[in-house]
ZADO-1210 file (C-alpha; in nm, 4 decimals, padded with zeros to 6 digits):
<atoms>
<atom x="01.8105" y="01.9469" z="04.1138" code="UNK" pos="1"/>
<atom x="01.8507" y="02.0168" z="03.7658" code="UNK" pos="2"/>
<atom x="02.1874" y="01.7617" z="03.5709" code="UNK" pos="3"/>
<atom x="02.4595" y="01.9915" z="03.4322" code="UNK" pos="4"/>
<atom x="02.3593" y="01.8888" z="03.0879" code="UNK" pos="5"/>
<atom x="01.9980" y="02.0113" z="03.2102" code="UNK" pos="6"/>
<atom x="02.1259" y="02.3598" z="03.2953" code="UNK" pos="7"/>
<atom x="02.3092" y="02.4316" z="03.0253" code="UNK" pos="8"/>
<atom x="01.9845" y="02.3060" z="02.8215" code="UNK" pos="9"/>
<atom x="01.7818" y="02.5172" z="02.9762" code="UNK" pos="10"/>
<atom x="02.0452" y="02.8145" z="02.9192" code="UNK" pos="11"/>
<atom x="02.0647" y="02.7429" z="02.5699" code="UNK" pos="12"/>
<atom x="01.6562" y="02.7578" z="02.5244" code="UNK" pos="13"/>
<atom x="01.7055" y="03.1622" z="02.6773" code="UNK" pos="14"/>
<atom x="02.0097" y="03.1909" z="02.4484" code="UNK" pos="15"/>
<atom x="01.8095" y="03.0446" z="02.1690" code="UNK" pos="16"/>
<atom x="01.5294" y="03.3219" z="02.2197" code="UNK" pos="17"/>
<atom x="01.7624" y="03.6189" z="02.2764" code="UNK" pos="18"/>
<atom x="01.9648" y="03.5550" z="01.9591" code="UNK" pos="19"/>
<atom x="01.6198" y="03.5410" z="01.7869" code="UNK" pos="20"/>
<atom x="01.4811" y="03.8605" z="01.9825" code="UNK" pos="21"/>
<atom x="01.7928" y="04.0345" z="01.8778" code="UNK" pos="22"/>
<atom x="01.7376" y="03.9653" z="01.5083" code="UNK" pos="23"/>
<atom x="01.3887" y="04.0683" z="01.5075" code="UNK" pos="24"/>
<atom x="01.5254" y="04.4054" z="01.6775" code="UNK" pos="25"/>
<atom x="01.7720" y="04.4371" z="01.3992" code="UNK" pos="26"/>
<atom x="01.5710" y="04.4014" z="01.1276" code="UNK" pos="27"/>
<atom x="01.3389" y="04.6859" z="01.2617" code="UNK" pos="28"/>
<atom x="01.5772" y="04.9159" z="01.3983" code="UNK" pos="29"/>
<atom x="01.6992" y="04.8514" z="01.0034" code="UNK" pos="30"/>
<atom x="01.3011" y="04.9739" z="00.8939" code="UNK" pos="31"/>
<atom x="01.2334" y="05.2455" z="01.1591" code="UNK" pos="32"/>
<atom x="01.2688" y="05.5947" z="00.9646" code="UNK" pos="33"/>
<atom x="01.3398" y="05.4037" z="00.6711" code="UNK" pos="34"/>
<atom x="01.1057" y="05.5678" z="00.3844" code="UNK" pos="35"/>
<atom x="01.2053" y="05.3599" z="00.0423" code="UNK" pos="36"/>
<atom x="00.8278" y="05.4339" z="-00.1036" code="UNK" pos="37"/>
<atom x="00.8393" y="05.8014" z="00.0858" code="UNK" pos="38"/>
<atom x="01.1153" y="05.9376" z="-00.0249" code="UNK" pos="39"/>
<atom x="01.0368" y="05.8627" z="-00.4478" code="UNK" pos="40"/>
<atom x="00.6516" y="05.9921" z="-00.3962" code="UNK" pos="41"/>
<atom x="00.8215" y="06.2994" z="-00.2430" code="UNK" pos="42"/>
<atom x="01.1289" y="06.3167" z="-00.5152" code="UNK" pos="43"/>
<atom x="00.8176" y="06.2614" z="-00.7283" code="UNK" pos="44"/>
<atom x="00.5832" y="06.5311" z="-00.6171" code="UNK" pos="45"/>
<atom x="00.8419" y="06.7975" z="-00.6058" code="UNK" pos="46"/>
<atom x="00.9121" y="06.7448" z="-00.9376" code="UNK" pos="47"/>
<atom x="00.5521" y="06.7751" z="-01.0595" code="UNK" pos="48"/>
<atom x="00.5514" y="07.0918" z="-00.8579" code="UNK" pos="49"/>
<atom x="00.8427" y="07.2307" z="-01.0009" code="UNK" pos="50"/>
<atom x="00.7192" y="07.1162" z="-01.3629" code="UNK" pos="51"/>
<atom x="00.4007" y="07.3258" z="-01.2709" code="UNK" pos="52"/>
<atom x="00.5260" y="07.6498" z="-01.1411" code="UNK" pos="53"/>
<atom x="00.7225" y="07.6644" z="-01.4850" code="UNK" pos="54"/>
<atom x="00.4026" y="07.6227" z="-01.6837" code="UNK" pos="55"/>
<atom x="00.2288" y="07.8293" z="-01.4971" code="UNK" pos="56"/>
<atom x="00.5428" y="08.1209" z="-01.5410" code="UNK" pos="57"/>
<atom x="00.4896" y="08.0196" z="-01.9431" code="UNK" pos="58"/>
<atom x="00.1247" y="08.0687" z="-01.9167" code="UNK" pos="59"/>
<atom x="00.1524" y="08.3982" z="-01.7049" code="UNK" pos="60"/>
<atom x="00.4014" y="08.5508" z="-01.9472" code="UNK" pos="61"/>
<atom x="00.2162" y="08.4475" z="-02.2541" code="UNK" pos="62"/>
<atom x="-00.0955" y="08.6104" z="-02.1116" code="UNK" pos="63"/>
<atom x="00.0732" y="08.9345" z="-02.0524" code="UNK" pos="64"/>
<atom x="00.2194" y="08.8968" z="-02.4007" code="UNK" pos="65"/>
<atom x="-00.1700" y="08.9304" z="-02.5164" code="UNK" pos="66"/>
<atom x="-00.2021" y="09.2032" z="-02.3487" code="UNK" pos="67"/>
<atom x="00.0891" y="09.3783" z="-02.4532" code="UNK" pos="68"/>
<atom x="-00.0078" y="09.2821" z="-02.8387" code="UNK" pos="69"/>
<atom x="-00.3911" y="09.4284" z="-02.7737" code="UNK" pos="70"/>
<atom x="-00.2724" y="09.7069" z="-02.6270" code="UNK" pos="71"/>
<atom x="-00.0774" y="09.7457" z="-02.9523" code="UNK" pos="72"/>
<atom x="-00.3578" y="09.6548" z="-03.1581" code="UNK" pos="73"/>
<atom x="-00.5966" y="09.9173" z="-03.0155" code="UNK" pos="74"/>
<atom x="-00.3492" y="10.2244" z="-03.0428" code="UNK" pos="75"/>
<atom x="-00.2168" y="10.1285" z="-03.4319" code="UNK" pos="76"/>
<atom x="-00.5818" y="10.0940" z="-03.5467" code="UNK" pos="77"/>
<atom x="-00.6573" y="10.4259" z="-03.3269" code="UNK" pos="78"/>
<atom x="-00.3980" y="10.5722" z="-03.5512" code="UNK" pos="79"/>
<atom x="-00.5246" y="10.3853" z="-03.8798" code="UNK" pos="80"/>
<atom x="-00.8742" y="10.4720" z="-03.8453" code="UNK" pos="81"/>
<atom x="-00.8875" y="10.7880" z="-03.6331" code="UNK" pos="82"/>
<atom x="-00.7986" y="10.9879" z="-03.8924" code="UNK" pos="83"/>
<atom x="-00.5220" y="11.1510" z="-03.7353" code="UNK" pos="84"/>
<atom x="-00.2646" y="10.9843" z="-03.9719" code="UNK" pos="85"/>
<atom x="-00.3880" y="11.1048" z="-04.3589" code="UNK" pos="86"/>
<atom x="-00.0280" y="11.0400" z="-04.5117" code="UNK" pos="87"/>
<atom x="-00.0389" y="10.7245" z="-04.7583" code="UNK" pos="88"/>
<atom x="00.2898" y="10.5929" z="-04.6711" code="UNK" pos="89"/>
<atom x="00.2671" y="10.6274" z="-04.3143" code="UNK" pos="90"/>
<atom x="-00.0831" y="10.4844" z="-04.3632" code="UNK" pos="91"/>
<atom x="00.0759" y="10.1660" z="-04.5274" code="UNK" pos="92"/>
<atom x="00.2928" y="10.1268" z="-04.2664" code="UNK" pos="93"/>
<atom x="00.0249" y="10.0779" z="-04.0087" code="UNK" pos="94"/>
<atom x="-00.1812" y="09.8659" z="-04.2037" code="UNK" pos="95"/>
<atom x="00.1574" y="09.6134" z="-04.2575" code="UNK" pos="96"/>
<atom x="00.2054" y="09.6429" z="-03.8378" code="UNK" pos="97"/>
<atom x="-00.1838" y="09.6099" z="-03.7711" code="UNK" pos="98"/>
<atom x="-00.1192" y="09.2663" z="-04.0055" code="UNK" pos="99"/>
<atom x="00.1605" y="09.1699" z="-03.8192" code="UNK" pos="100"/>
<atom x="00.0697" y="09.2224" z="-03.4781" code="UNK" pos="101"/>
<atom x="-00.2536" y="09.0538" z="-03.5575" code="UNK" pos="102"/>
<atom x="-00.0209" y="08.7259" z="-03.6779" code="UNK" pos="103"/>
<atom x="00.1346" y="08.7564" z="-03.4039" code="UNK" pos="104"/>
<atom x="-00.1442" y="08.7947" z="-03.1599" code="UNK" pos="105"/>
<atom x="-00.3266" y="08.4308" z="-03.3280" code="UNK" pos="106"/>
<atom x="00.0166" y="08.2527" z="-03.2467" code="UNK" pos="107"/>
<atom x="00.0305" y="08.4005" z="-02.9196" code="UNK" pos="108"/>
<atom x="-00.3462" y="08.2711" z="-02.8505" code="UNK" pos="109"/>
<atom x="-00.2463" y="07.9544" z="-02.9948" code="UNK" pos="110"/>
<atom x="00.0461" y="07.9282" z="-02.7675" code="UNK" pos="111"/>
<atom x="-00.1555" y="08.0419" z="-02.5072" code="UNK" pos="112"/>
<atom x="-00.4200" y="07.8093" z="-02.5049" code="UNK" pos="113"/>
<atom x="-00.1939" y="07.4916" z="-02.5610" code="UNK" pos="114"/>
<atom x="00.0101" y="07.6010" z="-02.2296" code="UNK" pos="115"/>
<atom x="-00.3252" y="07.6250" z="-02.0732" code="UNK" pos="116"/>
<atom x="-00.4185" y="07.2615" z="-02.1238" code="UNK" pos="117"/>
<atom x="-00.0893" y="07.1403" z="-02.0477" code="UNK" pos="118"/>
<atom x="-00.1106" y="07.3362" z="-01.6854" code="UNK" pos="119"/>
<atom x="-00.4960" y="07.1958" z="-01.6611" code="UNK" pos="120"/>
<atom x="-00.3335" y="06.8596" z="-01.6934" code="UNK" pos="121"/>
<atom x="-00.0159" y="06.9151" z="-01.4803" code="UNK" pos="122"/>
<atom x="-00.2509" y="07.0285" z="-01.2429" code="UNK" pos="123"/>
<atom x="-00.5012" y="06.7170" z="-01.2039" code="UNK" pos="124"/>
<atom x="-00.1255" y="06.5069" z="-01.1807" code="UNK" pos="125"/>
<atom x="-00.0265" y="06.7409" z="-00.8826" code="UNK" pos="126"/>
<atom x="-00.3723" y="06.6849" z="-00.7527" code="UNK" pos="127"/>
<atom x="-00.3289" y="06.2970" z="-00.7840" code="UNK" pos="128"/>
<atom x="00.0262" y="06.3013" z="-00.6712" code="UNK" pos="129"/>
<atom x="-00.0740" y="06.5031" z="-00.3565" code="UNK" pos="130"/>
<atom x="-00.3471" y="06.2273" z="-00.2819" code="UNK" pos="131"/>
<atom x="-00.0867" y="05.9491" z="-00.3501" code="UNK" pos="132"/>
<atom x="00.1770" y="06.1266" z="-00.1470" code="UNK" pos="133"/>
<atom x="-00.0379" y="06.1323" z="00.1904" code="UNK" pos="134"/>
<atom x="-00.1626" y="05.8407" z="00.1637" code="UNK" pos="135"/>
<atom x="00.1771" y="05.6915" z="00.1759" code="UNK" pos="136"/>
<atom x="00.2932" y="05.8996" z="00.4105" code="UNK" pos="137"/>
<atom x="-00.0709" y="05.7829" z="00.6271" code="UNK" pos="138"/>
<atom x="00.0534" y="05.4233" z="00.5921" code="UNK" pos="139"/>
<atom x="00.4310" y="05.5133" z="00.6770" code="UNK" pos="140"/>
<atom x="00.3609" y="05.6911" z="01.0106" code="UNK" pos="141"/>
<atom x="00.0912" y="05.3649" z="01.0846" code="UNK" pos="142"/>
<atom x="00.3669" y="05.1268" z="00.9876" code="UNK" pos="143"/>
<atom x="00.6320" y="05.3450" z="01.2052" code="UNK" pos="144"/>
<atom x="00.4653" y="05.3377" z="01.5149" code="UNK" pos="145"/>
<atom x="00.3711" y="04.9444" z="01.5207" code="UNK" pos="146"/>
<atom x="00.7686" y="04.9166" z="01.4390" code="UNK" pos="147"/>
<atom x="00.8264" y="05.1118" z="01.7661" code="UNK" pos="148"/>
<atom x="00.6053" y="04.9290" z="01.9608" code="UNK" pos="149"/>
<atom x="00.7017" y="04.5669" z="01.8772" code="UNK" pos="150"/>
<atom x="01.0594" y="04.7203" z="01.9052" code="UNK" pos="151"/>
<atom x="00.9340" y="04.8385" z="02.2604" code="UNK" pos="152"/>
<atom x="00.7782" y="04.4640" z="02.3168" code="UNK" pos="153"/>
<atom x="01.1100" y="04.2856" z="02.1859" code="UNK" pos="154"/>
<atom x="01.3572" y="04.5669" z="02.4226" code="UNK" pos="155"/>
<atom x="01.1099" y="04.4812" z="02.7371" code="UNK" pos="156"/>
<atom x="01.1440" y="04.0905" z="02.6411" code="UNK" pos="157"/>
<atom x="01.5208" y="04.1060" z="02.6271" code="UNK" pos="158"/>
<atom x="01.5477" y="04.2345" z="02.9720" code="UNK" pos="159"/>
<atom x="01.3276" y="04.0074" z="03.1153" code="UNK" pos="160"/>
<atom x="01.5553" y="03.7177" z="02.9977" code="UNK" pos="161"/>
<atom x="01.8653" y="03.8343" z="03.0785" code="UNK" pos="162"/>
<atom x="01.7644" y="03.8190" z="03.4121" code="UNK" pos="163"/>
<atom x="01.6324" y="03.5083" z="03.3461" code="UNK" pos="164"/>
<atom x="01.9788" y="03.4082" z="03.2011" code="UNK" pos="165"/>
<atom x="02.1865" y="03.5416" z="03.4693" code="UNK" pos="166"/>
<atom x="01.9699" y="03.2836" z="03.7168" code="UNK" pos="167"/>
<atom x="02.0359" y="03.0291" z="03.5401" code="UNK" pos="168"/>
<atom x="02.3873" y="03.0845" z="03.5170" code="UNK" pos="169"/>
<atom x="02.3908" y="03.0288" z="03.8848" code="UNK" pos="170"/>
<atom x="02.3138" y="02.6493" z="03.7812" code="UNK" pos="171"/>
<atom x="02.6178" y="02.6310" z="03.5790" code="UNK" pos="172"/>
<atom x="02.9402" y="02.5935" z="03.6540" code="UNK" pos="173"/>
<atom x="03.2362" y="02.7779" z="03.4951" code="UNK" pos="174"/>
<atom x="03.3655" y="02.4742" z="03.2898" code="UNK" pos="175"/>
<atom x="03.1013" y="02.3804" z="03.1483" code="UNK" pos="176"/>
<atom x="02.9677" y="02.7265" z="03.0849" code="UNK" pos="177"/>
<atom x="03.2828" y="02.7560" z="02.8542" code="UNK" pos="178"/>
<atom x="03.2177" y="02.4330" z="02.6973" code="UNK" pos="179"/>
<atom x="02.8819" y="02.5129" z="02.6225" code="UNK" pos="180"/>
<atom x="03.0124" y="02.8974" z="02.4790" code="UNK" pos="181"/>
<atom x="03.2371" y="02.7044" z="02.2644" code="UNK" pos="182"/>
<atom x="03.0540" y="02.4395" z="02.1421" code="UNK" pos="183"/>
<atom x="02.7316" y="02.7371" z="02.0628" code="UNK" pos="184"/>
<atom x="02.9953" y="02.9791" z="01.8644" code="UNK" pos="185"/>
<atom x="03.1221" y="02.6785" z="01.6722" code="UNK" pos="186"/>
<atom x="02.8371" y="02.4930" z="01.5714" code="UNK" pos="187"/>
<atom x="02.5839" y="02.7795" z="01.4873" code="UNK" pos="188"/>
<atom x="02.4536" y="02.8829" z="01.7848" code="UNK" pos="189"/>
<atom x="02.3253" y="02.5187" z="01.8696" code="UNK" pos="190"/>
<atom x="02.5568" y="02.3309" z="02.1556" code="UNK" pos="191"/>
<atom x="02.2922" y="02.1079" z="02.2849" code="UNK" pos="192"/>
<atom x="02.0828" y="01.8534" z="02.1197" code="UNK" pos="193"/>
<atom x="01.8082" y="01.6647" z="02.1894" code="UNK" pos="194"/>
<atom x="01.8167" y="01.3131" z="02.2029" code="UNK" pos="195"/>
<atom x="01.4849" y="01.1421" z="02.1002" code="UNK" pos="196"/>
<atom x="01.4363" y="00.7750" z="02.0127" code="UNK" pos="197"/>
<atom x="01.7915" y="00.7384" z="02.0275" code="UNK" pos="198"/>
<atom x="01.8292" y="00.9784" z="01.7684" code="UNK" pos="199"/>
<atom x="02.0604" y="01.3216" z="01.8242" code="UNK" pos="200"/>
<atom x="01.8560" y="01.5759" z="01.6578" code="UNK" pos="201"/>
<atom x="02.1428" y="01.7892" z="01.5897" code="UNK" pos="202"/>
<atom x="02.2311" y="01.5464" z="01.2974" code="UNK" pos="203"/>
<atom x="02.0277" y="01.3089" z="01.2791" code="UNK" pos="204"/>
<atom x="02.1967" y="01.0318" z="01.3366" code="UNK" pos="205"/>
<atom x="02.1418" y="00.7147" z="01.5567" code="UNK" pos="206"/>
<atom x="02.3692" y="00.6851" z="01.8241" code="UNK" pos="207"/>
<atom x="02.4674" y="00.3709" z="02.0797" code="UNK" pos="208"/>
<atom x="02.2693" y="00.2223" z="02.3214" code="UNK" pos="209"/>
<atom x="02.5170" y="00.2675" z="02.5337" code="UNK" pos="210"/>
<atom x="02.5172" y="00.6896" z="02.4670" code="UNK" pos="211"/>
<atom x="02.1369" y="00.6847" z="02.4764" code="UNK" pos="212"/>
<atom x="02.1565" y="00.5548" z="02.8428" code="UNK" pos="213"/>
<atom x="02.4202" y="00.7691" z="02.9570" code="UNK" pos="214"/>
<atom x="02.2140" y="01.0548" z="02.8258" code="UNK" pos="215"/>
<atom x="01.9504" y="00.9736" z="02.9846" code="UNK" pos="216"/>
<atom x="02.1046" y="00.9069" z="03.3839" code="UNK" pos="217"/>
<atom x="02.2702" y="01.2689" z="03.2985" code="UNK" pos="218"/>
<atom x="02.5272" y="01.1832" z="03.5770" code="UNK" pos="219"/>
<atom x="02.7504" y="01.3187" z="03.2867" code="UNK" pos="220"/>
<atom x="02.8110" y="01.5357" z="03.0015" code="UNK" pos="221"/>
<atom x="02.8108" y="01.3178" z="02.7057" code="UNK" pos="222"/>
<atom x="02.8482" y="01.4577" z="02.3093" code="UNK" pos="223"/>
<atom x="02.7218" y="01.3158" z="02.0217" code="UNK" pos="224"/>
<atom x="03.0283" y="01.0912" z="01.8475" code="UNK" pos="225"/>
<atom x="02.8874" y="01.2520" z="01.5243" code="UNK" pos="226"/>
<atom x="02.8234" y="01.6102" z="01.5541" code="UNK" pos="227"/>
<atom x="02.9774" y="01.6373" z="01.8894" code="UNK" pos="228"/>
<atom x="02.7289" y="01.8814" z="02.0348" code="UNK" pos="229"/>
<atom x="02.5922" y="01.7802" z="02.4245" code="UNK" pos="230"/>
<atom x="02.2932" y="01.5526" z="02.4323" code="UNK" pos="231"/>
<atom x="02.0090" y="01.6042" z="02.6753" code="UNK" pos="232"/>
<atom x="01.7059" y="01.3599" z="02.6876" code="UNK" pos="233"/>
<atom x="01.3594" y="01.4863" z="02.7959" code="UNK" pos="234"/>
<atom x="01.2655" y="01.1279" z="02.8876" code="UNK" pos="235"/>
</atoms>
């Protein structure tokens, strides 16, 4: 039969391993649907998008500014050189709005082929972006489902030992259950030590030979006179 100071040992070992199964679940319940590279290549790629239809909208209503101006173009020299128009003045007129629109159609062009390199570019970006973005969002699903599982692995561990842990309760007796629940909140989770070559390994410091041999006949709970934590001996 197992000494007190064995049982509440041997509780502390499943205590140890649920506190640390319960951190591990923390910190990926804290990561699961978390997206901190997602969310900017998203933020990102919308932008470009947006950037892109408003190019495109500049380019589209350039181009039908062309048109409009060659459509101009064609009916004033229609009128200039189709001899339907013979007065001099009115003659001068369209040769000073055939000059103009003509200006006006070489900035237009000019305008319009600028936009058209700056959407060829925005493009390729959107293209790149788009490439980026799924590949991210490849790696986030991969990296979401091995969170789920280990969380899976770590929930299906916990219940094992807490049934573990409510056995080994039957081992220990209510005083020295809240002894050992004292002792763990107050000295970080750590209420029993190991004593090895006479030496508590809760601090590190040598204790009596007279402690190291009532450790060991564990006919008694005995705490270190330095950090005052329960010492158990394997030997």
């Amino acid at each position: 039969m197992a000494s007190r100071v064995e049982a509440l040992y041997r509780l502390e070992l499943i205590d140890a391993e649920v506190d640390e199964k319960r951190d591990a679940l923390a910190q990926i319940e804290m990561q699961l649907d978390e997206n901190e590279e997602l969310l900017p290549a998203r933020r990102k790629q919308d932008e470009k998008e947006e950037a892109l239809r408003k190019s495109r909208s500049r380019l589209r209503s350039l181009e039908l500014d062309l048109e409009e101006i060659s459509s101009k173009i064609a009916s004033t020299e229609q009128m200039l050189y189709g001899g339907a128009v013979t007065n001099p003045k009115e003659l001068a007129g369209l040769e000073q709005e055939l000059e103009y629109l003509k200006r006006r159609q070489s900035d237009v062009e000019d305008r319009t082929l600028a936009t058209m390199a700056e959407v060829e570019e925005m493009e390729g970006g959107f293209r790149e972006g788009k490439e980026f973005l799924e590949r991210t969002e490849r790696v986030w699903e991969a990296t979401q489902g091995n969170l789920r599982r280990e969380a899976e692995e770590l929930h299906s561990r916990l219940m094992a030992l807490e049934g573990e842990r409510r056995e080994r309760l039957l081992t220990v007796s209510k005083e020295d259950l809240s002894a050992y629940e004292d002792l763990r909140r107050q000295k970080g989770g750590q209420a029993v030590a190991l004593l090895e070559k006479g030496i508590c390994q809760g601090c590190r410091v040598a204790l009596p030979t007279s402690f190291v041999q009532k450790v060991r006949r564990g006919e008694e709970l005995v705490y270190c006179s330095s950090c005052q934590r329960l010492l158990y001996s394997l030997a």
